[in-house]
Phi, psi and omega in degrees: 000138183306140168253140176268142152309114149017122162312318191273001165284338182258319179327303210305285200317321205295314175253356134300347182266326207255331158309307174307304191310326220250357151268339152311274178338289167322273173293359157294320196272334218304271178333320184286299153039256191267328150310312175300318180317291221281335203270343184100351194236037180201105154260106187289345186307295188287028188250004175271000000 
């Protein structure tokens, strides 16, 4: 019979990782942004 892992074994890593990714993200994408705005080819406008 199969044994399941420790809940807090899959939790931990699982939202350090999903914490990492989204910080990645953020600052990668940040800097793009404020470019696309000055360049015309992102309107926030139209986004209601």
């Amino acid at each position: 019979m199969r044994r399941h892992p420790n809940p807090c074994a899959v939790v931990v890593p699982g939202s350090v990782s999903l914490a990492i990714a989204m910080c990645v993200g953020r600052f990668a994408l940040t800097p793009i942004l404020s470019m696309t705005q000055l360049q015309g080819t992102l309107d926030l406008s139209l986004s209601r």
